[in-house]
C-alpha positions as CSV (number, residue, x, y, z in Angstrom):
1,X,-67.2,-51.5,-81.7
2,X,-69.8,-52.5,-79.4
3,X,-72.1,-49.7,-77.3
4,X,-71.2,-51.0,-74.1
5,X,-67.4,-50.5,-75.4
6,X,-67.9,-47.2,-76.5
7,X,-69.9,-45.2,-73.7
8,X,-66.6,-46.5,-71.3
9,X,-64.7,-45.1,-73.6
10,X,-66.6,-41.6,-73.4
11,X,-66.5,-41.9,-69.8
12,X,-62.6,-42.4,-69.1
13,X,-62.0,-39.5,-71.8
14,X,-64.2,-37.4,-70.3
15,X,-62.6,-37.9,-66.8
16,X,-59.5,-37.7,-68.1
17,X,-60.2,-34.2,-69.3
18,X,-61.3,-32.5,-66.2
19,X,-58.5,-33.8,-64.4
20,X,-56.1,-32.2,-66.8
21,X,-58.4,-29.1,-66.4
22,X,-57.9,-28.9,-63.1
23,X,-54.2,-29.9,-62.8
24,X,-53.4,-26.7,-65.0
25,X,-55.8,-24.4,-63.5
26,X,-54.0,-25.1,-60.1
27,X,-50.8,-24.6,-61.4
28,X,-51.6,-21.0,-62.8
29,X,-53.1,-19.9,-59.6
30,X,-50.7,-21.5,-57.5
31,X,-48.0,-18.9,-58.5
32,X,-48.6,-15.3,-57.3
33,X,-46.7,-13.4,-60.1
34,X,-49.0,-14.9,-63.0
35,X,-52.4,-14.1,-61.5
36,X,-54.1,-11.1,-62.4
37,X,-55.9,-11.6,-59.0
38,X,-52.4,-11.4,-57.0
39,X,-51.4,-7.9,-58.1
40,X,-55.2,-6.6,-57.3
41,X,-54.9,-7.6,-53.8
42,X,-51.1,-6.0,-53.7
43,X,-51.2,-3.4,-51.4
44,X,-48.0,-1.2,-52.3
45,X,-46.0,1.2,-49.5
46,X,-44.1,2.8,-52.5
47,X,-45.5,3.6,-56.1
48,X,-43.3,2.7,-58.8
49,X,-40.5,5.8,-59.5
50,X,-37.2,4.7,-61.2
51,X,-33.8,6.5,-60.0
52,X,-32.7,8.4,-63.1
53,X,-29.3,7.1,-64.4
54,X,-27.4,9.9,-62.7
55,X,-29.1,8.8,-59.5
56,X,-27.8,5.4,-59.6
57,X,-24.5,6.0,-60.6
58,X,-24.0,8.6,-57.6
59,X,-25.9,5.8,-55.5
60,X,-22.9,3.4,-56.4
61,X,-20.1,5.8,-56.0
62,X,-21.4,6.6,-52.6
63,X,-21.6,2.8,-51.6
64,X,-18.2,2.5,-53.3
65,X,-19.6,-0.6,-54.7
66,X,-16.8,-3.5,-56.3
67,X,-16.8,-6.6,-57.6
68,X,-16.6,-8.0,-54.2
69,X,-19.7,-6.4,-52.5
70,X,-23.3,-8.0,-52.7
71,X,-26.3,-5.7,-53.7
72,X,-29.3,-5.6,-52.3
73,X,-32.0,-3.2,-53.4
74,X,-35.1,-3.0,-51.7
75,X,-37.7,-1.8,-53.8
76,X,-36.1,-2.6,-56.8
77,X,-38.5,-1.6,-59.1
78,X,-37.2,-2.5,-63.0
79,X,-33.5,-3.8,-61.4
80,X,-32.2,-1.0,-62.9
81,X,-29.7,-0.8,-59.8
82,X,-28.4,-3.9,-59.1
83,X,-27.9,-4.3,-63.1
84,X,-26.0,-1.5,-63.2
85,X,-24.0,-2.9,-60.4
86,X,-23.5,-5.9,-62.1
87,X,-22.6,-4.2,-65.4
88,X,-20.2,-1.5,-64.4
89,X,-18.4,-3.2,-61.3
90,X,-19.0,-7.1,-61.4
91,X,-20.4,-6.9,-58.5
92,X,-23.6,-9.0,-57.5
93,X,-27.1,-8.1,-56.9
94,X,-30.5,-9.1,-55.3
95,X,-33.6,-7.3,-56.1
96,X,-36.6,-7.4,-54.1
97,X,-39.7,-5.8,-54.7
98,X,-44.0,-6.9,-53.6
99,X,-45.3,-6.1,-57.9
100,X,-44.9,-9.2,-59.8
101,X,-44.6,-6.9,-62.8
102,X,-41.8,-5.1,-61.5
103,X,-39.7,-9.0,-61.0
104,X,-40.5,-10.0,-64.4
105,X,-39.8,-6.7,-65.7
106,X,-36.5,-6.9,-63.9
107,X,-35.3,-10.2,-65.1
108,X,-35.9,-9.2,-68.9
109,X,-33.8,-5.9,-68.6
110,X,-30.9,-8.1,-66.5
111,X,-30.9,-11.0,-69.7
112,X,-31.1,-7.8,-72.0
113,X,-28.2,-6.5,-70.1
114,X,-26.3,-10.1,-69.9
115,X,-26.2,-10.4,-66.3
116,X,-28.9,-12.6,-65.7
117,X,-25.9,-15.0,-63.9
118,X,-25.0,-12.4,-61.5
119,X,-28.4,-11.2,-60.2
120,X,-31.0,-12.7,-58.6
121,X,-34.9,-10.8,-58.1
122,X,-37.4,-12.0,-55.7
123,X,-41.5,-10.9,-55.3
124,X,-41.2,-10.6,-51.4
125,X,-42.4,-8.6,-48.5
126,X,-39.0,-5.9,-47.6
127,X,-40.0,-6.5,-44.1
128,X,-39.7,-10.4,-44.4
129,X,-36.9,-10.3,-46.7
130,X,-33.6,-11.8,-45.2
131,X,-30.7,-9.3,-46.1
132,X,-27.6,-10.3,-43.9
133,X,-26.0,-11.6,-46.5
134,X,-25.6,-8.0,-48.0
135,X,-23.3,-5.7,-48.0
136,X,-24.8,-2.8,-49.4
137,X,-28.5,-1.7,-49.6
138,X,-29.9,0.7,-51.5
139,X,-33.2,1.8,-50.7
140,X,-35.8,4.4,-53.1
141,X,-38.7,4.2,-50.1
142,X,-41.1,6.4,-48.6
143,X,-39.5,8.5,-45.4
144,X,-41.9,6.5,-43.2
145,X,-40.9,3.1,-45.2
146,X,-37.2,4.1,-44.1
147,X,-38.4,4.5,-40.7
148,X,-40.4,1.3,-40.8
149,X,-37.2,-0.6,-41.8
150,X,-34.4,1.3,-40.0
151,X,-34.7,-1.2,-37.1
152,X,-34.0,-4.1,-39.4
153,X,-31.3,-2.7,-41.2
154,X,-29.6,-2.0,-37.8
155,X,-30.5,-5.5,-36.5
156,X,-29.3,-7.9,-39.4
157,X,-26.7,-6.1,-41.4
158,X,-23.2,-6.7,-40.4
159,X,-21.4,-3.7,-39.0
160,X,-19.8,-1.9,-42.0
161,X,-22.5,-2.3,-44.4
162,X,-23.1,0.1,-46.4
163,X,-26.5,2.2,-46.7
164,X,-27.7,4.4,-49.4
165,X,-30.9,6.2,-49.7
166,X,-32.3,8.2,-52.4
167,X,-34.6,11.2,-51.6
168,X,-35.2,9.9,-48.2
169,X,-33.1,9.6,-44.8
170,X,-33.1,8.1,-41.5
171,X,-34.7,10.2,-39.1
172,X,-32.8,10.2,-36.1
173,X,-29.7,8.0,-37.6
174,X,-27.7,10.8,-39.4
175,X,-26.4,10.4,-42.3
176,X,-22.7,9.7,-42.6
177,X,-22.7,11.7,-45.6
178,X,-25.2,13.0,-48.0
179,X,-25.4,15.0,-51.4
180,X,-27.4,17.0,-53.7
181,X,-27.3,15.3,-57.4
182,X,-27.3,17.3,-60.2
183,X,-31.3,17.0,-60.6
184,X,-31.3,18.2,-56.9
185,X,-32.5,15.0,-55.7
186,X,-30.4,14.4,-51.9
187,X,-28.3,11.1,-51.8
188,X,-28.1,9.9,-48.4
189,X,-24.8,7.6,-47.0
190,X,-24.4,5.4,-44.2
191,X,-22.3,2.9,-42.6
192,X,-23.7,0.7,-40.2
193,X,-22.5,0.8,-36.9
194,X,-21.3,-2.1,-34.3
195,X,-23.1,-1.9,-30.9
196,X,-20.5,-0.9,-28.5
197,X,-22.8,0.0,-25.7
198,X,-21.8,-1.0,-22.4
199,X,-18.9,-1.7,-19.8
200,X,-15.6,-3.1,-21.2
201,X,-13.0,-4.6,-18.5
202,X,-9.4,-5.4,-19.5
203,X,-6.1,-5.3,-17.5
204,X,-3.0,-3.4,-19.4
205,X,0.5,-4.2,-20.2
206,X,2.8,-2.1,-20.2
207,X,4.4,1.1,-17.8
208,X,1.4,0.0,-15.3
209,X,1.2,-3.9,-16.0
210,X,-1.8,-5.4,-13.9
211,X,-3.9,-2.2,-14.1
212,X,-7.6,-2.5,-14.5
213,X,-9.3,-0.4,-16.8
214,X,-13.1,-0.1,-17.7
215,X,-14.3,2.0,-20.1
216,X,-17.9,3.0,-20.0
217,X,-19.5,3.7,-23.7
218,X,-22.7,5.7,-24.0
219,X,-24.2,5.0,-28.1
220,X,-26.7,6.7,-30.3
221,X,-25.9,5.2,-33.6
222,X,-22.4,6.0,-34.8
223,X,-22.1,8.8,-32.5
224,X,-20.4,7.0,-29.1
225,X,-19.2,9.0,-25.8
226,X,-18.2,7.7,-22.5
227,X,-15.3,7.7,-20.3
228,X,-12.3,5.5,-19.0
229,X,-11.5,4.4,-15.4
230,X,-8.0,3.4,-15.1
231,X,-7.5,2.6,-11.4
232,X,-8.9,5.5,-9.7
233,X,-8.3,7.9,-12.4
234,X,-11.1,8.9,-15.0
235,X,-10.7,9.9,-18.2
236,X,-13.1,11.4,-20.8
237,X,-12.8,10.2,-24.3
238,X,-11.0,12.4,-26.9
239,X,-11.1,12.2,-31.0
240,X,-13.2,9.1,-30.7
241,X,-14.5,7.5,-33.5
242,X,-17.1,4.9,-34.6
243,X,-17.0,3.1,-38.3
244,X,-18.7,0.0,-38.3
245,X,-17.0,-2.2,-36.5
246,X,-13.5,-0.3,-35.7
247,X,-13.4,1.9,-33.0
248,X,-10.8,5.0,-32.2
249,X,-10.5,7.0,-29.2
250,X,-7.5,9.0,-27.0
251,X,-7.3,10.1,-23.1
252,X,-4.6,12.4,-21.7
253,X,-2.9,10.7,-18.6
254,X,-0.3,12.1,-16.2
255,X,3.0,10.8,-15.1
256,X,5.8,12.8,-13.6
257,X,4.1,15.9,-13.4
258,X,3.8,15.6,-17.6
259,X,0.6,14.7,-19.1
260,X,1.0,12.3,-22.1
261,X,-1.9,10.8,-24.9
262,X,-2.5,7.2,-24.7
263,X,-4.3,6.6,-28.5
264,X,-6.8,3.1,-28.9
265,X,-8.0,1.7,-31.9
266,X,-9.0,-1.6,-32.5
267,X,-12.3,-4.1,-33.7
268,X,-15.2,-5.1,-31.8
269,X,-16.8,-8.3,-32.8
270,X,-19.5,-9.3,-30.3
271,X,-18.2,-8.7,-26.5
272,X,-15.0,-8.6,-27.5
273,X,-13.1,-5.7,-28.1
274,X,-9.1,-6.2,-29.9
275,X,-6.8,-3.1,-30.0
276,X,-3.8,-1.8,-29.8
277,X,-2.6,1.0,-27.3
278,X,-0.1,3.6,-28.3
279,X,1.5,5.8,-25.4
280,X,3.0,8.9,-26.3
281,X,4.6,9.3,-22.7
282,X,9.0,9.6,-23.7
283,X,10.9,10.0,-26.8
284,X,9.4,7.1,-28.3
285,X,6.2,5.8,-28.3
286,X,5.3,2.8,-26.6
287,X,2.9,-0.1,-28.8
288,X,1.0,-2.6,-27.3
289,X,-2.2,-4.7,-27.8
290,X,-5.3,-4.9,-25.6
291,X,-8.2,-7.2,-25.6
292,X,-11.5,-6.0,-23.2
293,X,-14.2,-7.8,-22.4
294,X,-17.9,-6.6,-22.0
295,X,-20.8,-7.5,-19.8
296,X,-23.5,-8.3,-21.8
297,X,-26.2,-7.2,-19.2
298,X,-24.6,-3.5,-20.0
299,X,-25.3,-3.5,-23.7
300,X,-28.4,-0.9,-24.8
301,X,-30.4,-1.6,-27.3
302,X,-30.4,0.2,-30.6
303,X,-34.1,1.1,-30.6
């Protein structure tokens, strides 16, 4: 081979190496779960505790989790929950947690557990992560890590989802239940309440057909007051209830001389508010459905 032949030669293989050099060095450090350097600038809200199996299995009966429901677990250290969800119930799971580790970890124990079809784990930010797809959420935060997310929870989960914490509540959003678990730790329930904040118009069928009602609702979390105006009567609101989305309440009217219970339940999607009214006013009760309307301009904000 002649000189002039063999120094190109040298050349192009030399090129050729660095450019495969450099096409794999960017590939490793293009992916932050692979990089050393990626967990050291980590900065984590929550250190790394795993729920004890007891924990988890309370955590699941509270949520009354099936194999229709879709997990989510925030902080989801080793998966541990939403495999266990998977496992026991069908059901299926996202975990999302900032450690790399934690992810890989996670996706190990769910091919060990042979659910790696039904659950899914991400590396993300909690605060960035997109969760209205779920419909439960378990959480093992920091109180303040609650706090922090308590306004997203309330903003982008459907009314009825369902909330567990373990250790740690909501501040000033009670719990709808809670329990001490056999290792003492406190198991916190909640069920995420519709917005029905405002001033609801509707005209009624019935004994009084044509009559215009509003009924004014005051709102911190599930806990709902307020009153009703039918005509020029006002009413304050008896036995009422808030779960999610459906909504319960009673007034006492008069007729006659005799004061009777007129009894509303119904759903609230949005402004719009579908019922049915039962009167207890003669022998037999009277049925009949009701749909109000709200002004938006009336609705408070939850935070």
């Amino acid at each position: 081979m002649k000189p002039k032949n063999l120094l190109w030669i040298c050349l192009l293989s030399a090129a050729l190496s660095l450019t495969t050099g450099a096409c794999l060095h960017h590939a490793q450090t293009d992916s932050p779960t692979t990089t050393a350097a990626s967990k050291e600038n980590l900065k984590l809200d929550v250190p790394f505790e795993p729920s004890s199996t007891e924990i988890v299995e309370e955590m699941l009966q509270m949520a009354g989790v099936n194999g229709k429901d879709l997990v989510y677990d925030l902080g989801c250290g080793d998966g541990r929950v939403v495999i266990t969800a998977a496992k026991k119930t069908g059901a299926r799971g996202v975990g999302v947690d900032l450690d790399p580790q934690r992810i890989r970890e996670s996706a190990e124990n769910a091919r060990k557990a042979g659910v790696a079809g039904r659950v899914k784990f991400f590396q993300q930010d909690l605060s960035q992560t997109d969760i209205h797809k779920a419909t439960v959420v378990m959480l093992y935060l920091w109180p303040e890590v609650n706090l922090r997310l308590r306004p997203k929870l309330l903003r982008e989960l459907k009314p009825g989802t369902r909330v567990v914490s373990h250790s740690h509540d909501m501040g000033t959003w009670e719990a709808d239940q809670s329990i001490t678990a056999t290792n003492g730790h406190k198991v916190y329930f909640w069920v995420v309440p519709a917005n029905v904040s405002g001033t609801w118009e509707w005209e009624t069928r019935g004994p009084k057909d044509g009559e215009r009602w509003l009924l004014r609702l005051q709102q911190s979390f599930q806990k709902v007051s307020g009153t009703l105006l039918a005509g020029a009567e006002e009413m304050p609101l008896q036995e009422l209830e808030l779960k999610g989305a459906w909504l319960r309440f009673s007034v006492e009217r008069k007729r006659g001389g005799q004061i009777y219970r007129v009894h509303f339940e119904g759903w609230v999607k949005d402004h719009l508010l579908e019922c049915t009214v039962e009167e207890m006013s003669g022998a037999k009760p009277l049925r009949h459905t009701w749909r109000a309307k709200r002004d938006p301009s009336t609705v408070i904000p939850w935070e």
